[in-house]
C-alpha positions as CSV (number, residue, x, y, z in Angstrom):
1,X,-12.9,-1.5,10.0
2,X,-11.5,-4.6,10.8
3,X,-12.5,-8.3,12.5
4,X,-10.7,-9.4,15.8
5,X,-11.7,-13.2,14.9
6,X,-11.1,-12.7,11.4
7,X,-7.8,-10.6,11.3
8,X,-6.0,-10.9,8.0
9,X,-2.3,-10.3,7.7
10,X,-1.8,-7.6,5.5
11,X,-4.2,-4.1,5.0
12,X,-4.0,-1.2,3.0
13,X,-6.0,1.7,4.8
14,X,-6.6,4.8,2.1
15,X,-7.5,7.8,4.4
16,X,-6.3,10.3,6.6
17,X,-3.0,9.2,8.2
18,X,-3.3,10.5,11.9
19,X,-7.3,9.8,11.9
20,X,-6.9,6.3,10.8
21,X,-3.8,5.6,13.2
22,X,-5.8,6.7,15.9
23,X,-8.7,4.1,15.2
24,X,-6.3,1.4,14.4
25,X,-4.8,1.7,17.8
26,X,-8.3,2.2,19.6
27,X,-8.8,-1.3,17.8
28,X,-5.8,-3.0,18.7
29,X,-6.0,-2.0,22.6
30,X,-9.7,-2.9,22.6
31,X,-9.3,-6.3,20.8
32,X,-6.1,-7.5,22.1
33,X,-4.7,-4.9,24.6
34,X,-1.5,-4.2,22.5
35,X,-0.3,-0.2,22.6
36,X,1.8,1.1,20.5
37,X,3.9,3.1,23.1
38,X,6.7,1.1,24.7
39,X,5.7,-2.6,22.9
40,X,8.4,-4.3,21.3
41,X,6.1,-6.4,18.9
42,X,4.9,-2.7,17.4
43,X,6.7,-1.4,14.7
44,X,5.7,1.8,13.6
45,X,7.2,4.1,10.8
46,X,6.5,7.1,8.6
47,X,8.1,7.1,4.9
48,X,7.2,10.0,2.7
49,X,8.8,7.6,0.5
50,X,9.1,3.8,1.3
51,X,12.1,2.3,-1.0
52,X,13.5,-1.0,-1.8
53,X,16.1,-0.5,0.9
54,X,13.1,0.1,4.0
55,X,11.5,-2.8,2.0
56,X,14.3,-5.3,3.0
57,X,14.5,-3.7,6.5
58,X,11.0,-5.0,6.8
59,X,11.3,-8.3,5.6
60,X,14.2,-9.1,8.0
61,X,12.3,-7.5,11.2
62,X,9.0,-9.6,10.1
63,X,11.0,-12.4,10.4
64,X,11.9,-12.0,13.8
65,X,10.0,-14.0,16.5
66,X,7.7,-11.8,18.9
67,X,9.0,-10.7,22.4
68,X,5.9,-10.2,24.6
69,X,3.1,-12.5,23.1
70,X,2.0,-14.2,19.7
71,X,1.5,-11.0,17.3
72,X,4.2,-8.9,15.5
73,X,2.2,-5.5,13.8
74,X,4.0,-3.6,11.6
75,X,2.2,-0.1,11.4
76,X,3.5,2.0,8.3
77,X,2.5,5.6,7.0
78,X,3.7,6.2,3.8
79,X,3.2,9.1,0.8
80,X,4.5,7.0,-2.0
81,X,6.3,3.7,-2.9
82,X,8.3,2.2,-5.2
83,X,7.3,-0.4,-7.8
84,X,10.5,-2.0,-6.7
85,X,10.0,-2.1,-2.8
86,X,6.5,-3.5,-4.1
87,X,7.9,-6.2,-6.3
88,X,9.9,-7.2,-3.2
89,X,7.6,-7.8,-0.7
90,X,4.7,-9.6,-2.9
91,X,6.1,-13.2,-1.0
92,X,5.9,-11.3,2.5
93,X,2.7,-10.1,2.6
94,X,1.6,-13.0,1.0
95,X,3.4,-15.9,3.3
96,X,3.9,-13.3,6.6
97,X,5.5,-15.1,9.6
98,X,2.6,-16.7,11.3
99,X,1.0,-14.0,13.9
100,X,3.0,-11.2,11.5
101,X,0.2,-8.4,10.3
102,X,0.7,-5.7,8.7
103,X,-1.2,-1.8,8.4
104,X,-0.2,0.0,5.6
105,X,-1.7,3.8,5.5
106,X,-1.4,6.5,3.1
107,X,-3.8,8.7,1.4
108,X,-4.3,6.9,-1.7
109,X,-4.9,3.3,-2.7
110,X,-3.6,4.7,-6.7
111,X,0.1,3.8,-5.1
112,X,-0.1,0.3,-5.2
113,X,0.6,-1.9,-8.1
114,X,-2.0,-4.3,-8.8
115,X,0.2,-7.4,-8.1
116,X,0.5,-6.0,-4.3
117,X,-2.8,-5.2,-3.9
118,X,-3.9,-8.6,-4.6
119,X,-2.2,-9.7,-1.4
120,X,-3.7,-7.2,0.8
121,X,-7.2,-6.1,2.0
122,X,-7.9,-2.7,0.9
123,X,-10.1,-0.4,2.8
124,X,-11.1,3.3,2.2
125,X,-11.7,4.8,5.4
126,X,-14.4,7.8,6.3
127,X,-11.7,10.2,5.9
128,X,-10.6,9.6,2.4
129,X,-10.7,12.8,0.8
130,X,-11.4,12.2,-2.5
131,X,-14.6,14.6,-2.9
132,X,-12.8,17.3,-1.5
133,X,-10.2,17.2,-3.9
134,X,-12.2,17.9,-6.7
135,X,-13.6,20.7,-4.7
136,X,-10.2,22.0,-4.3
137,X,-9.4,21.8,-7.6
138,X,-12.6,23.7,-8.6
139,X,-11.3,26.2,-6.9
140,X,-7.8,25.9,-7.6
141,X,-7.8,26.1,-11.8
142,X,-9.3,29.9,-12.1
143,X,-6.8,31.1,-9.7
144,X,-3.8,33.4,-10.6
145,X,-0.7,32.2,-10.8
146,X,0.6,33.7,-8.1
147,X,-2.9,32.8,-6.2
148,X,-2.0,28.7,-6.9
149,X,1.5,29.2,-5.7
150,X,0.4,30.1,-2.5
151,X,-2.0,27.4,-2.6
152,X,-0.3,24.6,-2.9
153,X,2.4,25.5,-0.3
154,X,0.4,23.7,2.1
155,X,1.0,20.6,-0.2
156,X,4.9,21.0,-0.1
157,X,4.7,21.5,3.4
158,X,2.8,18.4,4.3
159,X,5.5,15.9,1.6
160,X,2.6,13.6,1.3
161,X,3.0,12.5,-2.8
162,X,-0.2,10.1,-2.6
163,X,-2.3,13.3,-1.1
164,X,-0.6,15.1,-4.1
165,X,-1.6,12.7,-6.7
166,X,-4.9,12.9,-5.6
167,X,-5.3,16.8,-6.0
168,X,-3.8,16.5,-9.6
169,X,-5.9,13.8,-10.6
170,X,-8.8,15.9,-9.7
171,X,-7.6,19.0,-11.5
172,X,-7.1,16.7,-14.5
173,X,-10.7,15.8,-13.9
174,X,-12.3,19.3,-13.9
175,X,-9.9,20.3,-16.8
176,X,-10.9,17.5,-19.5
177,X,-14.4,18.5,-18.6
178,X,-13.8,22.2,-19.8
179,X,-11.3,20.7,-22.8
180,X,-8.1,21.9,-22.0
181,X,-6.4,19.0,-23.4
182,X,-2.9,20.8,-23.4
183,X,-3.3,21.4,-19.9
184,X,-4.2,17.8,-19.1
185,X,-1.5,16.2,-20.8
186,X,0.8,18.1,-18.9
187,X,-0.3,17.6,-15.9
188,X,-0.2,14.0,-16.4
189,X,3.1,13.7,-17.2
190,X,4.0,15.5,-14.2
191,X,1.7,12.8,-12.3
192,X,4.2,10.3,-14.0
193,X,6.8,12.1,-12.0
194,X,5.5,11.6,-8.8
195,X,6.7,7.9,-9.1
196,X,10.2,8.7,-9.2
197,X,11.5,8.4,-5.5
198,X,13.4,11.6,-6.3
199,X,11.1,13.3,-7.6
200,X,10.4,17.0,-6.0
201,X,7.3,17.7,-5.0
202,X,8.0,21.1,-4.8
203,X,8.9,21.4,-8.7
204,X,6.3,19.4,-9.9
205,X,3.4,21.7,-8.0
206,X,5.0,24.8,-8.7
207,X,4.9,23.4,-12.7
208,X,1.2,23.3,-12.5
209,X,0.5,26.2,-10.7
210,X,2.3,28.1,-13.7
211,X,0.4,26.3,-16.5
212,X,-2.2,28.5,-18.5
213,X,-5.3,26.9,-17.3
């Protein structure tokens, strides 16, 4: 998944959070013996959702000199970001404080605006689920209403909005093939919703597990 002579300072890693944190810090031990646990020049964080404000917190930390040796990683796990928190750290992971690199993880590579994800190396781990969303939402759309409520409660539970995205997205998918346009419209402006830093996940699932599909 990544190069230890060839390390570039900013990734965007679209798979499963705790799958693909494990291998990043299998990879970071084996290439340069830095842990995670107890190591100053490790920042880790999770953000259901990452803001302007936790986007200036990072900027001022990256700026910080290391501690222990010559690397600063910032390790984030995120469900969703702004478009402003984007917009404000295009020049950081652009121009990074030399030895600064940064792992950015979440479900879903759809968060990023195309102006940050110029500056970053996207990969799609193994663990992406993207096929077994559609497979969910196969399943999902002839449900009863009450049937879908109870199946997206795992959703709610887990407050992951990229994961979220993804499921709609899918549902969308297997509903334009069947023409239920009405349905899909909906459900895309509810996807809209998702964007909103305050939006409520818990609203917005409940919404589509009450439509007429």
């Amino acid at each position: 998944m990544f190069s230890k002579d060839s390390l570039h300072h900013a990734y965007f890693i679209e798979g499963e959070k705790t799958v693909v944190l494990a291998e990043l810090e299998a990879f970071l031990m084996d290439a340069f013996k830095i842990s995670r646990q107890g190591n100053p020049d490790v920042h880790f964080a999770h953000h259901e959702s990452f803001g302007i404000d936790e986007g200036r917190g990072l900027q001022e930390m990256q700026s910080l000199r290391p501690v222990m040796g010559d690397k600063k990683i910032f390790i984030l796990t995120i469900g969703s970001i702004t478009s402003e928190a984007q917009n404000s750290l295009l020049k950081v992971f652009e121009e990074p404080t030399p030895g600064t690199h940064f792992f950015v993880i979440s479900s879903s590579q759809r968060i990023l605006l195309p102006t940050l994800r110029s500056r970053m190396v996207v990969v799609t781990h193994a663990s992406a689920a993207k096929s077994d969303m559609k497979g969910e939402a196969r399943k999902f759309i002839p449900m009863s209403p009450k049937s879908r409520l109870e199946f997206v409660a795992p959703f709610i539970e887990e407050k992951d909005k990229a994961k979220v995205e993804n499921f709609l997205q899918a549902v969308v998918g297997e509903l334009h093939k069947e023409g239920k346009m009405e349905a899909v419209r909906e459900i895309l402006s509810l996807i809209k919703y998702l964007k909103d830093r305050s939006s409520s996940l818990k609203l917005i699932l409940e919404r589509t597990a009450l439509l007429d599909l």
